[in-house]
C-alpha positions as CSV (number, residue, x, y, z in Angstrom):
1,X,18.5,31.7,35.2
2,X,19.7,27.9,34.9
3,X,18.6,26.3,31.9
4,X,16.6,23.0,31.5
5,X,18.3,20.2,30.3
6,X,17.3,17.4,28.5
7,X,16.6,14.1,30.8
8,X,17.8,10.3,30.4
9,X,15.1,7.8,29.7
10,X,15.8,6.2,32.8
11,X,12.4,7.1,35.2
12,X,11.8,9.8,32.8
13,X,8.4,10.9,34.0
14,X,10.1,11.7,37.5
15,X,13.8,13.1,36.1
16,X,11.0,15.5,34.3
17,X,9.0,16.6,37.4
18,X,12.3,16.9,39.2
19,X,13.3,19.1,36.9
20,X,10.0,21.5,37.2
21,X,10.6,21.4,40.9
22,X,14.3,22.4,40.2
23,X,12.8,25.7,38.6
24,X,10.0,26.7,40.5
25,X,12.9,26.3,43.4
26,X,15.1,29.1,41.9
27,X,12.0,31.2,41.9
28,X,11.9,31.1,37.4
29,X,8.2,30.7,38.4
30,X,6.2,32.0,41.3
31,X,2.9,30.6,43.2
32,X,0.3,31.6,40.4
33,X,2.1,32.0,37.2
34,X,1.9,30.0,34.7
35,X,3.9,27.0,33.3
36,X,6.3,27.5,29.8
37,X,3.7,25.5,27.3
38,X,3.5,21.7,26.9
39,X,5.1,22.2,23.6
40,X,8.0,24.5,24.7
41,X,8.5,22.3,27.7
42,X,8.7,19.1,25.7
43,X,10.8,20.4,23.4
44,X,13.6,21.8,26.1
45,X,13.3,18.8,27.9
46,X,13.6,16.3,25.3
47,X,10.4,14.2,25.8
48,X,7.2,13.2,24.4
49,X,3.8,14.8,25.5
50,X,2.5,11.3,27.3
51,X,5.6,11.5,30.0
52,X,5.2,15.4,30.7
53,X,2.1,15.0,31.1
54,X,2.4,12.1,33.6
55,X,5.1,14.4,35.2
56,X,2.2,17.0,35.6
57,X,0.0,14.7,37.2
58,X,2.4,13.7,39.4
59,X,3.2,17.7,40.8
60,X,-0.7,18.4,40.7
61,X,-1.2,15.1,43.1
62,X,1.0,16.5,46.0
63,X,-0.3,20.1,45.3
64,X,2.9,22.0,43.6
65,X,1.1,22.6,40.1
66,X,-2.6,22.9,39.3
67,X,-3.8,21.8,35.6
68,X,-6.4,24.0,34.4
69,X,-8.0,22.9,31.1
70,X,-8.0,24.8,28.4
71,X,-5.5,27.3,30.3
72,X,-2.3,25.2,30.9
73,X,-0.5,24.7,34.2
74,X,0.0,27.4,37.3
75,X,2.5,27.1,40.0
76,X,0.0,26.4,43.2
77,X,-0.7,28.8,45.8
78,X,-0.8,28.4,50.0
79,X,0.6,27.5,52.8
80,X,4.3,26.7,52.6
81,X,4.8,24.3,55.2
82,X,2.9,21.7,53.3
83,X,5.9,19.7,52.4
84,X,7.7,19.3,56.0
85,X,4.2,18.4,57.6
86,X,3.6,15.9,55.0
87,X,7.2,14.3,55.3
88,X,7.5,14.8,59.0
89,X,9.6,12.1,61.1
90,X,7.7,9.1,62.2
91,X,8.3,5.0,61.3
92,X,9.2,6.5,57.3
93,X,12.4,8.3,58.3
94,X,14.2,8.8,55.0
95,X,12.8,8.5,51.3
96,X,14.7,5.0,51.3
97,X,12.2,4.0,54.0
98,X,9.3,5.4,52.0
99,X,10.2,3.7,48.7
100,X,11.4,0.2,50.6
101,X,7.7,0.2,51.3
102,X,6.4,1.6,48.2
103,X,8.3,-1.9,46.6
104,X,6.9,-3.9,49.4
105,X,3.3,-3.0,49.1
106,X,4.0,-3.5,44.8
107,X,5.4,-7.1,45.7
108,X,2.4,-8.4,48.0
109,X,-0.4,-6.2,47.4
110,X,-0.7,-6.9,43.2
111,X,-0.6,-10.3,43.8
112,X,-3.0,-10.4,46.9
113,X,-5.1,-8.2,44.1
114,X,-4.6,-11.1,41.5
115,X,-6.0,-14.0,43.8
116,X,-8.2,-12.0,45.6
117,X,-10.3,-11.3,41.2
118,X,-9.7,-15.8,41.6
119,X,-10.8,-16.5,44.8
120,X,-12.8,-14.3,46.7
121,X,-16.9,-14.7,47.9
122,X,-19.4,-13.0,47.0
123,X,-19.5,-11.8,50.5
124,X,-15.7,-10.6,50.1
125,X,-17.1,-8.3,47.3
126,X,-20.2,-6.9,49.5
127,X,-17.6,-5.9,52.4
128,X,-15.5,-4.3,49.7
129,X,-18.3,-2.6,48.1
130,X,-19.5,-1.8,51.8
131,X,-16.3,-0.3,52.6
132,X,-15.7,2.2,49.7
133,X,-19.6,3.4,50.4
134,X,-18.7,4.4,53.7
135,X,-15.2,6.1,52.6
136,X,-17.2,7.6,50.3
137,X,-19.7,9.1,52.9
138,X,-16.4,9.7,55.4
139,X,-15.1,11.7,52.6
140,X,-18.0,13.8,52.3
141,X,-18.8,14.7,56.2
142,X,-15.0,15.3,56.4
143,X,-12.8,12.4,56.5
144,X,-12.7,11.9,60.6
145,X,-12.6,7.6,60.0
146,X,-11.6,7.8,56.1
147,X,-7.9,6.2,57.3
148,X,-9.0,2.9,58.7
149,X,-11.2,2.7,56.0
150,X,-9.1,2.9,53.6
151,X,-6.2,0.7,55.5
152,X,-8.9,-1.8,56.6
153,X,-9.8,-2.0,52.0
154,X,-6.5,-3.4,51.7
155,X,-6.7,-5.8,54.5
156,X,-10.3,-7.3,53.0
157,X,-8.5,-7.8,49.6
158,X,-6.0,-9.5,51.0
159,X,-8.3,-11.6,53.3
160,X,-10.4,-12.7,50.0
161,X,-6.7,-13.6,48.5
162,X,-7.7,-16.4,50.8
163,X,-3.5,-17.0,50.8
164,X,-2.6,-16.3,54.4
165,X,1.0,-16.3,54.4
166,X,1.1,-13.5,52.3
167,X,-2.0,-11.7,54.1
168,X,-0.1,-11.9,57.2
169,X,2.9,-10.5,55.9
170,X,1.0,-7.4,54.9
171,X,-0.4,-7.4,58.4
172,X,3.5,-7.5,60.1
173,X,3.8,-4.1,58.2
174,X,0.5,-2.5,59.2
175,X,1.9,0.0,61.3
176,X,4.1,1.1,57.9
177,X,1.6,1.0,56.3
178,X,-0.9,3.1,58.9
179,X,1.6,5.5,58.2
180,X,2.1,5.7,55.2
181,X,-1.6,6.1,54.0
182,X,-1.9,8.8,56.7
183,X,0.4,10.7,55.0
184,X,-1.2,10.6,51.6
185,X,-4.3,11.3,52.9
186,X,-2.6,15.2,53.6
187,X,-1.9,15.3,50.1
188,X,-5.0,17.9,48.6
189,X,-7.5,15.7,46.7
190,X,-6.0,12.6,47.4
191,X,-9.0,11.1,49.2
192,X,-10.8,11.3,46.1
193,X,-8.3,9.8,44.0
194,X,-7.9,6.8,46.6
195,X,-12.0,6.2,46.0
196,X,-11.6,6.5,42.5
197,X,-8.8,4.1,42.6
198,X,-10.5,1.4,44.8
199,X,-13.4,1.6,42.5
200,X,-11.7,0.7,39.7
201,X,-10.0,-2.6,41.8
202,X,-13.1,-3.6,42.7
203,X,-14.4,-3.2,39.6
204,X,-11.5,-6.0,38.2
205,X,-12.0,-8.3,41.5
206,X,-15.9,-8.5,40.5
207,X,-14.6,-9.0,36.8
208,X,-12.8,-12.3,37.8
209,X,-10.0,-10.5,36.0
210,X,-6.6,-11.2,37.7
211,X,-4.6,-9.0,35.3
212,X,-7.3,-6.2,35.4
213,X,-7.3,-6.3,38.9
214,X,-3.1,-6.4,39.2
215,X,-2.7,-3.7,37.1
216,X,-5.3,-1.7,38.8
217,X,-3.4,-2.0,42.3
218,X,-0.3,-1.4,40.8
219,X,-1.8,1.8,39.4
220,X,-2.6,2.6,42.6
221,X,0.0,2.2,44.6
222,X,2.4,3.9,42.0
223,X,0.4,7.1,41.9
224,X,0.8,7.5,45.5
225,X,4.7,6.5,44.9
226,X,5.6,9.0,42.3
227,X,3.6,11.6,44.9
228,X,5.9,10.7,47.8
229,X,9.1,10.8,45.7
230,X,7.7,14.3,44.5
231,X,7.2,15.8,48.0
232,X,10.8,13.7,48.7
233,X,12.2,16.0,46.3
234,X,10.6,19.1,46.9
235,X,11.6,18.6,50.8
236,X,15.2,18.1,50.0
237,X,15.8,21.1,48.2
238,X,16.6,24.4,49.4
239,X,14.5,26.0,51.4
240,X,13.4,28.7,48.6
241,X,11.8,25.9,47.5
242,X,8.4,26.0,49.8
243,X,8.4,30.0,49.6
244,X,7.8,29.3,45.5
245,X,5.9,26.2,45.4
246,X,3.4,27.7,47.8
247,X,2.0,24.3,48.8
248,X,-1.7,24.0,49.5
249,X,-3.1,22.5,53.0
């Protein structure tokens, strides 16, 4: 059994899920068991309770741990082709394309987020509000038109930026970013953490609150970036890897 080893501070929260993934990989734990405690796991890997925990979150987005109050964390059960179909070729070849565009969308989209909480119309904030409704409703009946939806959220923040150089750079990279979101939206529950998400953007925009509404995008987009580099991870190990994660649909 290889030991866990303590992690730089450098990314820490990911250095610590890639460590998890390194384990459940050799098969230490199977689909169903249960995680080492938060306390023995901080204390092999040399970090605090805040960053494992963030770690956690980040292997219960794409589906390779579930948190169960109360009971601790369990190695997830199902299908283990998750992974590969989530990370299958398309425009976002290689994790360098994914994170390029991860960066990208952090550049543009925070800012478009800032002057869209300074600039925007009322009716700006209606078709916002209008647009999470109806994700909300897509989500429920199924999620058939929840992508465009959500794709089309980003695009109305940016139009309320009322900055249109940088509105049509986000629209030269729609296709990317098509893509992108269509892949996040196979991650299990991550519908409902991109309504919770928008929510909580619009929420800022209404507030006037340009750093509110900055630091809620970046939220936001990072989640969905520690995911991807999570699933990045999981996909480039060996192939024992998706028979012990046991990745849900």
């Amino acid at each position: 059994m290889s030991p866990l080893k303590p992690v730089s501070r450098a990314t820490l929260s990911e250095q610590v899920a890639s460590q998890i993934v390194e384990m459940i990989s050799a098969g230490q734990i199977l689909p169903g068991e249960k995680l080492p405690s938060e306390h023995q796991l901080c204390q092999t890997l040399g970090v605090g309770r805040s960053t494992l925990r963030e770690a956690l979150r980040s292997l219960s987005f794409v589906g390779m741990v579930k948190m169960r109050p109360g009971e601790g964390s369990f190695v997830a059960d199902g299908p283990s082709r998750f992974v590969d179909r989530v990370l299958q070729q398309g425009l976002l070849n290689t994790e360098k394309d994914v994170r390029d565009l991860a960066e990208t969308r952090i550049v543009i989209e925070t800012e478009l987020a800032a002057l869209c909480a300074q600039r925007a119309a009322e009716e700006d904030f209606q078709r916002l509000e209008l647009l999470i409704s109806r994700m909300q409703q897509s989500f429920e009946s199924g999620g058939a038109d929840f992508l465009p939806l959500d794709v089309e959220f980003h695009f109305a923040i940016a139009s309320g930026s009322q900055n249109k150089v940088l509105s049509q750079v986000l629209r030269m990279i729609r296709a990317l970013l098509e893509e992108y979101i269509a892949r996040s939206l196979q991650v299990p529950g991550s519908a409902a953490i991109a309504i919770q998400h928008h929510l909580s953007i619009l929420k800022a925009l209404k507030q006037r609150n340009s750093q509110k509404a900055r630091a809620a995008m970046l939220k936001h987009l990072q989640t969905f970036q520690r995911g991807y580099a999570i699933l990045a991870k999981a996909s480039h190990s060996e192939p024992k890897v998706l028979e012990v994660s046991a990745l849900p649909r």
